[in-house]
PyMOL commands that place a pseudoatom at each C-alpha (Angstrom):
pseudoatom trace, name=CA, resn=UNK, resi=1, chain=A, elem=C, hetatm=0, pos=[19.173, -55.070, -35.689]
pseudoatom trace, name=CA, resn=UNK, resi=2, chain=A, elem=C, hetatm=0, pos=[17.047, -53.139, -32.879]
pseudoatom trace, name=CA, resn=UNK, resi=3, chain=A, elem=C, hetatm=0, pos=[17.697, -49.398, -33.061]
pseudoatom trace, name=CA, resn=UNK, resi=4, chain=A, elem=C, hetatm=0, pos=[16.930, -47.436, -30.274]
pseudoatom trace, name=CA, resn=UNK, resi=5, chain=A, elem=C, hetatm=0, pos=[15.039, -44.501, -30.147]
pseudoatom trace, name=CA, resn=UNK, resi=6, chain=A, elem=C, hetatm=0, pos=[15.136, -41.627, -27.432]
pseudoatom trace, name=CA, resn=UNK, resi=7, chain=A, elem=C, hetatm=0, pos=[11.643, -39.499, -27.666]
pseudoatom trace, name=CA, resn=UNK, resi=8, chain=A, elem=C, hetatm=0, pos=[8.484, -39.935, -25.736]
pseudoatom trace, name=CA, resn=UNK, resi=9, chain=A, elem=C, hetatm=0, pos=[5.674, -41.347, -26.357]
pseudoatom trace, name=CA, resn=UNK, resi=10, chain=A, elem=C, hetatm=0, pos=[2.516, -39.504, -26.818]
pseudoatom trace, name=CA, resn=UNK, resi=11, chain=A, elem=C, hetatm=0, pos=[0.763, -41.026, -23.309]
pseudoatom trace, name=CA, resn=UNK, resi=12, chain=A, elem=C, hetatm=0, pos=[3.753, -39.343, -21.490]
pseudoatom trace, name=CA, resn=UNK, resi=13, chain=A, elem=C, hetatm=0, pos=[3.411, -35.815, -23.003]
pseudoatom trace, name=CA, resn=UNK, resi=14, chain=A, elem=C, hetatm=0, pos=[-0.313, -35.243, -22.715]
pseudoatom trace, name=CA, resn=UNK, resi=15, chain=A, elem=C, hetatm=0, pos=[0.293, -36.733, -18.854]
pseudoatom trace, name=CA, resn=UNK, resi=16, chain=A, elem=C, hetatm=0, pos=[3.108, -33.471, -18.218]
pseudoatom trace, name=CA, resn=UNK, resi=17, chain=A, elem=C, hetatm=0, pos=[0.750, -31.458, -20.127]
pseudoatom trace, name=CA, resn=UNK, resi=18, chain=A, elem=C, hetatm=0, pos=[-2.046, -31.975, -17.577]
pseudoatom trace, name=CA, resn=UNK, resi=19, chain=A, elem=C, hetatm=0, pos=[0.365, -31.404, -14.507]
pseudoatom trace, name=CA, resn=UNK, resi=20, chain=A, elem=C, hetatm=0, pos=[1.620, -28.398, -15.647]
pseudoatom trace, name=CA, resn=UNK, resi=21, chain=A, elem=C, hetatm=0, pos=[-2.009, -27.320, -16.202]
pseudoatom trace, name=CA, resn=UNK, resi=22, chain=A, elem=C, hetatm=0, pos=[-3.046, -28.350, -12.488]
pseudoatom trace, name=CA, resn=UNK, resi=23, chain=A, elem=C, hetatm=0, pos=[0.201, -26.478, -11.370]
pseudoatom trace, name=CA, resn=UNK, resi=24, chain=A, elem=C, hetatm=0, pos=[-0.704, -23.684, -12.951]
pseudoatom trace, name=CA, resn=UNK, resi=25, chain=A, elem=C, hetatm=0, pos=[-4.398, -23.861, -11.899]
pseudoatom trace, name=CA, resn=UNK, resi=26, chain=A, elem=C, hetatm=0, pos=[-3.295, -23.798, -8.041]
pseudoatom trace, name=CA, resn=UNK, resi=27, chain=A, elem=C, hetatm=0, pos=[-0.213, -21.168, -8.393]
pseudoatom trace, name=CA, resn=UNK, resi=28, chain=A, elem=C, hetatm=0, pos=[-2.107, -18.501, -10.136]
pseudoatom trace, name=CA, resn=UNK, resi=29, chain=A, elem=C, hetatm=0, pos=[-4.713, -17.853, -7.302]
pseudoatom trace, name=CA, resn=UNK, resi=30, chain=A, elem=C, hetatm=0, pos=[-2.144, -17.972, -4.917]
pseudoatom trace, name=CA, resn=UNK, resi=31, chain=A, elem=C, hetatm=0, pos=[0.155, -15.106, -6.564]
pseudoatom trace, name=CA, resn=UNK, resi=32, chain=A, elem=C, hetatm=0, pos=[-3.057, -12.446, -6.899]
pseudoatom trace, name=CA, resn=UNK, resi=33, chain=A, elem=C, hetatm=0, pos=[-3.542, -13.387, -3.422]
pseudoatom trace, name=CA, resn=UNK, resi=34, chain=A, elem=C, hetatm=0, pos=[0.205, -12.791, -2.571]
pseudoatom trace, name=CA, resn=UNK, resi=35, chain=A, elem=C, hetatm=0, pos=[-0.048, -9.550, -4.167]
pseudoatom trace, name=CA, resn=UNK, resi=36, chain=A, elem=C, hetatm=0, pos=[-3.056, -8.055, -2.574]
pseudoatom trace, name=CA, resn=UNK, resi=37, chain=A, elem=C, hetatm=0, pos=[-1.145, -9.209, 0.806]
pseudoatom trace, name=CA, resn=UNK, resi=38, chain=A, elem=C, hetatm=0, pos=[1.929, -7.389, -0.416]
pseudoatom trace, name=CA, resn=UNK, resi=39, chain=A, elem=C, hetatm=0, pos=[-0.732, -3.848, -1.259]
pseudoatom trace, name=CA, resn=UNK, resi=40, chain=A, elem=C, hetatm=0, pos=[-2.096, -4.428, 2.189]
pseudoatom trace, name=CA, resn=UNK, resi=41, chain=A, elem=C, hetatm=0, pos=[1.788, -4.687, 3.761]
pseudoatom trace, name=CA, resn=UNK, resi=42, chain=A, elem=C, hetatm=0, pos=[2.891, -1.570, 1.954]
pseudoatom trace, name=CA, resn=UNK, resi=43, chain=A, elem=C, hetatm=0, pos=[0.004, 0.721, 3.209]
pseudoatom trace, name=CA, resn=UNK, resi=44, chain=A, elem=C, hetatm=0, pos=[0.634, -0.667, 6.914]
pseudoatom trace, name=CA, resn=UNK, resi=45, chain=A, elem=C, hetatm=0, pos=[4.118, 0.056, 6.553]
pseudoatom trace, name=CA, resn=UNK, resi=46, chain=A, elem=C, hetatm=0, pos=[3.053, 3.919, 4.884]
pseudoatom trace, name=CA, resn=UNK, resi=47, chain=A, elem=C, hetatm=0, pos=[0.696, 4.438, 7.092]
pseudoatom trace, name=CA, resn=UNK, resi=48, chain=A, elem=C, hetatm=0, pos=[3.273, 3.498, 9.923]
pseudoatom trace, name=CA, resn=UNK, resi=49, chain=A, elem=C, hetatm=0, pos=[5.455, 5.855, 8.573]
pseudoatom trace, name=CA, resn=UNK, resi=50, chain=A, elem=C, hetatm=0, pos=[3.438, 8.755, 7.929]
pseudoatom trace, name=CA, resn=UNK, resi=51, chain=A, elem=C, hetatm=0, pos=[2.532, 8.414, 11.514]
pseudoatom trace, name=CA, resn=UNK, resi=52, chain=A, elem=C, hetatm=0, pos=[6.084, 8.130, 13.176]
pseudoatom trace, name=CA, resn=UNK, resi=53, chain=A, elem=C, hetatm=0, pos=[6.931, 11.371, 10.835]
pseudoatom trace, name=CA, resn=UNK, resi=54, chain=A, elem=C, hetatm=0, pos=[4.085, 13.493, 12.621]
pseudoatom trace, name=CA, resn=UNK, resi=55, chain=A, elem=C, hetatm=0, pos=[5.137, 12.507, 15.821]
pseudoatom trace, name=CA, resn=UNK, resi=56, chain=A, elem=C, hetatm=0, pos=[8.344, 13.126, 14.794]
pseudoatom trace, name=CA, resn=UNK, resi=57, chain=A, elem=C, hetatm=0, pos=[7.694, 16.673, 13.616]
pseudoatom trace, name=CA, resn=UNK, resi=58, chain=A, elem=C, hetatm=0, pos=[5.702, 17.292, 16.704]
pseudoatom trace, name=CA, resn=UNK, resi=59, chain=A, elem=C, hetatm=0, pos=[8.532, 16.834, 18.803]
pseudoatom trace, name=CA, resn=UNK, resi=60, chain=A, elem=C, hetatm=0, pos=[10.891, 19.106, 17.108]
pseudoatom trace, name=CA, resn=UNK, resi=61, chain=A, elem=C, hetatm=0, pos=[8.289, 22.084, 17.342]
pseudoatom trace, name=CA, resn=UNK, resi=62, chain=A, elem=C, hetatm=0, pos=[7.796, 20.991, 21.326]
pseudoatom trace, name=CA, resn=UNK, resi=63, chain=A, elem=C, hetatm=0, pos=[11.439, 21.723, 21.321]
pseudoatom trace, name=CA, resn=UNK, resi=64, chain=A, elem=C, hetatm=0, pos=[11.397, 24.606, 20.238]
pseudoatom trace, name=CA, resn=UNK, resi=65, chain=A, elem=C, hetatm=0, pos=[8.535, 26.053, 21.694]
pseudoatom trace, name=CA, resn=UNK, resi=66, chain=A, elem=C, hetatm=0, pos=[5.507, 25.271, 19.922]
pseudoatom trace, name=CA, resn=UNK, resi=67, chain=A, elem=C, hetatm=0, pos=[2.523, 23.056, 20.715]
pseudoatom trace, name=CA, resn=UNK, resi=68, chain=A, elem=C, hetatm=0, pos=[0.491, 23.069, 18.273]
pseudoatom trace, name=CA, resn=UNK, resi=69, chain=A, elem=C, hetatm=0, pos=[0.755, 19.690, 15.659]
pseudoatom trace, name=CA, resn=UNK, resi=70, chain=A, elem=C, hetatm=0, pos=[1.152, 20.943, 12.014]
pseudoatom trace, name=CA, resn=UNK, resi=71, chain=A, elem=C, hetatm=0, pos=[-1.767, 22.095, 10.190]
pseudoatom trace, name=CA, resn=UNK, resi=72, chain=A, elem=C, hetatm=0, pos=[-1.196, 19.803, 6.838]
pseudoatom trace, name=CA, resn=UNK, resi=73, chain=A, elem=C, hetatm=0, pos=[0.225, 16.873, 5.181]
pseudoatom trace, name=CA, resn=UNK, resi=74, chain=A, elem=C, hetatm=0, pos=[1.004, 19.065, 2.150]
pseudoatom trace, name=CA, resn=UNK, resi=75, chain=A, elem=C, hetatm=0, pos=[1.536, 16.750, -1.186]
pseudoatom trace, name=CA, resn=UNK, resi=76, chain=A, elem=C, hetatm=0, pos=[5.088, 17.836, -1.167]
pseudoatom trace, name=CA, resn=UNK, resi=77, chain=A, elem=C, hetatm=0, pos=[5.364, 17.183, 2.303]
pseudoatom trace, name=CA, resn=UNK, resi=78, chain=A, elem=C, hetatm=0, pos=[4.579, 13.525, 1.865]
pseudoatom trace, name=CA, resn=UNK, resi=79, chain=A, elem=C, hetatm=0, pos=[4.656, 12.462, -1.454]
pseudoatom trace, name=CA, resn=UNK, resi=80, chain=A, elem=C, hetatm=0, pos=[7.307, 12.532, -3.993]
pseudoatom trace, name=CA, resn=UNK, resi=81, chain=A, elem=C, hetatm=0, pos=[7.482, 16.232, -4.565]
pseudoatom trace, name=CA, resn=UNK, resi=82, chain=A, elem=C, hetatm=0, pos=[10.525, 18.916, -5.476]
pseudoatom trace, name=CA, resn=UNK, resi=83, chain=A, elem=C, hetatm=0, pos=[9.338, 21.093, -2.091]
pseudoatom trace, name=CA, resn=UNK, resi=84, chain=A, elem=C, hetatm=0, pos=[13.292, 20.542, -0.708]
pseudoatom trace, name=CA, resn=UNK, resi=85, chain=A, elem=C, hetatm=0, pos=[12.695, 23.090, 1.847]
pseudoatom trace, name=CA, resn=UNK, resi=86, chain=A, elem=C, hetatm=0, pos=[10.643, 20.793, 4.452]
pseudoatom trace, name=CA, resn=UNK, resi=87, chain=A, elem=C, hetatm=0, pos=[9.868, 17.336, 4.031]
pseudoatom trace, name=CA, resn=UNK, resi=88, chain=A, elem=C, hetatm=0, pos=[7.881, 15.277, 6.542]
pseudoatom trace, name=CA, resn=UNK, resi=89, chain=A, elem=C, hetatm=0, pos=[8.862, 12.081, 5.031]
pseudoatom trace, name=CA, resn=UNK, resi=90, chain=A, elem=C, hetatm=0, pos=[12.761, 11.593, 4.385]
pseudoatom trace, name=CA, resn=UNK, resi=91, chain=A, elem=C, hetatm=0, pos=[11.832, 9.695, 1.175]
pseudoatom trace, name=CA, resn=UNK, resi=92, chain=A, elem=C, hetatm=0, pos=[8.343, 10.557, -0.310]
pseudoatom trace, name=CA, resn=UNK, resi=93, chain=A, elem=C, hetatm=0, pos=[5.694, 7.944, -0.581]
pseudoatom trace, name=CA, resn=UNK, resi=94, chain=A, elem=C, hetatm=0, pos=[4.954, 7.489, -4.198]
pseudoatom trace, name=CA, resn=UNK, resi=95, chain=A, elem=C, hetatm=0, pos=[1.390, 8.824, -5.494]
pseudoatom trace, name=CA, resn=UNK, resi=96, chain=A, elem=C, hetatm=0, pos=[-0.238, 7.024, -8.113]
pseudoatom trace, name=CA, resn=UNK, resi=97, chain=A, elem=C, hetatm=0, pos=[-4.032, 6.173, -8.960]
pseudoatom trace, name=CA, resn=UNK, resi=98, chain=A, elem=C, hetatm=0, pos=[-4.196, 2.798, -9.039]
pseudoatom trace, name=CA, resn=UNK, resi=99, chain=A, elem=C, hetatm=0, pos=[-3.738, -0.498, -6.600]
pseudoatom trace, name=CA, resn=UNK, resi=100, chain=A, elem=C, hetatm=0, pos=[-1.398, -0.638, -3.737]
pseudoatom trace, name=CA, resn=UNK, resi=101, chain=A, elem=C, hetatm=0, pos=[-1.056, 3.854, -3.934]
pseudoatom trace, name=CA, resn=UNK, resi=102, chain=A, elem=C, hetatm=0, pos=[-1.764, 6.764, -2.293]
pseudoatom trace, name=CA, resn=UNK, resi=103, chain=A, elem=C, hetatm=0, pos=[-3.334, 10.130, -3.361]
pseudoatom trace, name=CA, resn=UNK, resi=104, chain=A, elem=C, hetatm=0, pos=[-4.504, 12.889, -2.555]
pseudoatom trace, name=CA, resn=UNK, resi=105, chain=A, elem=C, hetatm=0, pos=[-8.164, 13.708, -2.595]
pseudoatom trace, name=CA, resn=UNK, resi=106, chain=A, elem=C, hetatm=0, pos=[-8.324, 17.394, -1.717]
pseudoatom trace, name=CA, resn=UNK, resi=107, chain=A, elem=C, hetatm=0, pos=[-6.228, 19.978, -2.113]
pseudoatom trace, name=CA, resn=UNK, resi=108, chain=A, elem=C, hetatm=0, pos=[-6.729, 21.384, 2.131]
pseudoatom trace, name=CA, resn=UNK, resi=109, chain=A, elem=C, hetatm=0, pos=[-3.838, 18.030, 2.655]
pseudoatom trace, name=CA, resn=UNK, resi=110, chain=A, elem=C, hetatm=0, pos=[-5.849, 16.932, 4.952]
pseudoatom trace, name=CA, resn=UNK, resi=111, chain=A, elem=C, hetatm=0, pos=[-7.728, 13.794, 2.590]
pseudoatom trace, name=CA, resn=UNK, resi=112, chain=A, elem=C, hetatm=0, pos=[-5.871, 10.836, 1.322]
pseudoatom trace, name=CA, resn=UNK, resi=113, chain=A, elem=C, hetatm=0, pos=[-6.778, 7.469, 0.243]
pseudoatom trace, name=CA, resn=UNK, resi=114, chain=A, elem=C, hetatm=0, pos=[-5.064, 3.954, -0.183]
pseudoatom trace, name=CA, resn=UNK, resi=115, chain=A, elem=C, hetatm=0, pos=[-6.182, 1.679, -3.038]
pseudoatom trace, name=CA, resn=UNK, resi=116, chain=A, elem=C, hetatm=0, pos=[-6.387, -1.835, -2.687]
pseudoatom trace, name=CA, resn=UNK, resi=117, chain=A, elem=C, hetatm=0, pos=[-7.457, -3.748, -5.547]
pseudoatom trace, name=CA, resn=UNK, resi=118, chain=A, elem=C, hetatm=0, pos=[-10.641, -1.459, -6.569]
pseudoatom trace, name=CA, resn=UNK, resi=119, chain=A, elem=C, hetatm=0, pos=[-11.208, -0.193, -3.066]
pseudoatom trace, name=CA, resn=UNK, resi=120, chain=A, elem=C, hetatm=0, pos=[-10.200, 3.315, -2.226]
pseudoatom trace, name=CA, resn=UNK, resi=121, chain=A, elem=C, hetatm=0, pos=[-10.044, 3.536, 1.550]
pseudoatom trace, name=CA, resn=UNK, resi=122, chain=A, elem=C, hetatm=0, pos=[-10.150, 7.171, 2.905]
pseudoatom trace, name=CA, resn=UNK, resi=123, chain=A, elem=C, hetatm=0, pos=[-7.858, 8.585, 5.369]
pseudoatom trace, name=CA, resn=UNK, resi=124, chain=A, elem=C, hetatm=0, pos=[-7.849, 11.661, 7.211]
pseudoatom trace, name=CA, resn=UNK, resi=125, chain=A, elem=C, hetatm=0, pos=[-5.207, 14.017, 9.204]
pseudoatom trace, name=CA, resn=UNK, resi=126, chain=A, elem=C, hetatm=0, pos=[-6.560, 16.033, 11.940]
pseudoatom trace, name=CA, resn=UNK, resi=127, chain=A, elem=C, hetatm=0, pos=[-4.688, 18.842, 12.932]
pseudoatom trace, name=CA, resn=UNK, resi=128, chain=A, elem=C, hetatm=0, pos=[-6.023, 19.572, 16.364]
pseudoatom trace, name=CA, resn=UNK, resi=129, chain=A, elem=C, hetatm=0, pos=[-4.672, 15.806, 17.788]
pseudoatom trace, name=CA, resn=UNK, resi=130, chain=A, elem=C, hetatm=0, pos=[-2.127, 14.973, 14.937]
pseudoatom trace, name=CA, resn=UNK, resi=131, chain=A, elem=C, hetatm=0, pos=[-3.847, 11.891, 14.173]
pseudoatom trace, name=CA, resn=UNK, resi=132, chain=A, elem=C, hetatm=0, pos=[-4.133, 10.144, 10.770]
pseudoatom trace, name=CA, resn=UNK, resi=133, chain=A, elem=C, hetatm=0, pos=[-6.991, 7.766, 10.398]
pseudoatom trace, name=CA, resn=UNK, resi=134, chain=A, elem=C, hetatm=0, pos=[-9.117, 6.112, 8.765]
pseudoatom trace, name=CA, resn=UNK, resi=135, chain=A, elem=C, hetatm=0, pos=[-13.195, 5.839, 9.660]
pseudoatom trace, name=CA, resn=UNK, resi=136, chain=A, elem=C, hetatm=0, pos=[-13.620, 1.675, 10.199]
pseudoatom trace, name=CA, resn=UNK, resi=137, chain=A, elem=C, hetatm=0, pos=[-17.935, 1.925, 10.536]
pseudoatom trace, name=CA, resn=UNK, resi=138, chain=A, elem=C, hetatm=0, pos=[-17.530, 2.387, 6.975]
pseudoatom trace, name=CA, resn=UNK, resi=139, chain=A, elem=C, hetatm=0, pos=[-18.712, -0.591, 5.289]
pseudoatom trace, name=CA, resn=UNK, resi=140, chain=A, elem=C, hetatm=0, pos=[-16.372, -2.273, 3.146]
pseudoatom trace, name=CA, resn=UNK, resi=141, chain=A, elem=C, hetatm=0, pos=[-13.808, 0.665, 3.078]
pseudoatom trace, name=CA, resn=UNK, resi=142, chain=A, elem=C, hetatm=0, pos=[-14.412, 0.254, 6.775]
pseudoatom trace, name=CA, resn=UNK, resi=143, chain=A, elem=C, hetatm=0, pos=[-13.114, -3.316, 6.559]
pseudoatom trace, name=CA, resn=UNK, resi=144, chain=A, elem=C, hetatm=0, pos=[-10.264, -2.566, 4.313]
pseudoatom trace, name=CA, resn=UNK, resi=145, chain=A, elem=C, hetatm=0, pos=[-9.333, 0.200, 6.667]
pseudoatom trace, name=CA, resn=UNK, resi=146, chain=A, elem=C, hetatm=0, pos=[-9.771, -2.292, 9.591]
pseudoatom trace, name=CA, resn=UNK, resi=147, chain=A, elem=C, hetatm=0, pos=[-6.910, -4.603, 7.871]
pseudoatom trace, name=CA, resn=UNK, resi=148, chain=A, elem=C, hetatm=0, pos=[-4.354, -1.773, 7.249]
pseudoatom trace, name=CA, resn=UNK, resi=149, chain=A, elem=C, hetatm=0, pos=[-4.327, -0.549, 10.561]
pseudoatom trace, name=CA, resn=UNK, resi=150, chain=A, elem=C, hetatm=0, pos=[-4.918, -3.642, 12.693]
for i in range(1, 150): cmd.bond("trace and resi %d" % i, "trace and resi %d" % (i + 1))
show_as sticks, trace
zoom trace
């Protein structure tokens, strides 16, 4: 009598082996990639919001009566602070020190930076024309800035 057996044979097992290793040689690139294009998303979408809140704010003073663009971006103002009295930003942007966050770089709330990866990339609020940017002749923070706001 013949008895059958169900396992597999050593040939077969070393042969998954290797495709799970070339799997996992292609996929694990591609997911640090993803998530430096998911940092780089996040502070275009900040940035976008920081900006629609200053116009926003400017507005409501035009309204009632005053011209002038406000003078900060206080860290209770637009990160996650307990300041409940004004808030530029509904819901505070989240300050941390490391990839994919925002701090604060002086105390004035006027200097800011973004990190991507190991790249902090300054940004600045200027209270005379409301603007938040960041300077793009800057060499590789230049280029960094470059992809957040373009």
């Amino acid at each position: 009598m013949k008895k059958n057996k169900n396992a597999f044979t050593m040939i077969e097992m070393i042969f998954v082996i290797v495709i799970l290793g070339i799997l996992a040689a292609i996929a694990v690139p591609k997911m640090a990639a993803t998530r430096t294009d998911a940092e780089i998303t996040k502070g275009r979408a900040d940035i976008a919001s920081i900006r629609s809140a200053i116009i926003t704010e400017r507005q409501g003073r035009l309204i009632q009566g005053q011209s002038g663009w406000i003078t900060k971006l206080s860290n209770t103002t637009l990160f996650d602070g307990n300041d409940s009295t004004h808030t530029l930003l509904m819901y505070g942007i989240a300050a941390g020190t490391g990839s994919g966050h925002w701090q604060s770089t002086n105390a004035d709330g006027l200097h800011y930076t973004f990190t991507i990866q190991t790249t902090a990339v300054p940004f600045t609020y200027d209270s005379s024309t409301g603007m938040f940017t960041c300077d793009t002749a800057n060499g590789t923070t230049g280029t960094m800035c470059q992809t957040l706001i373009n």
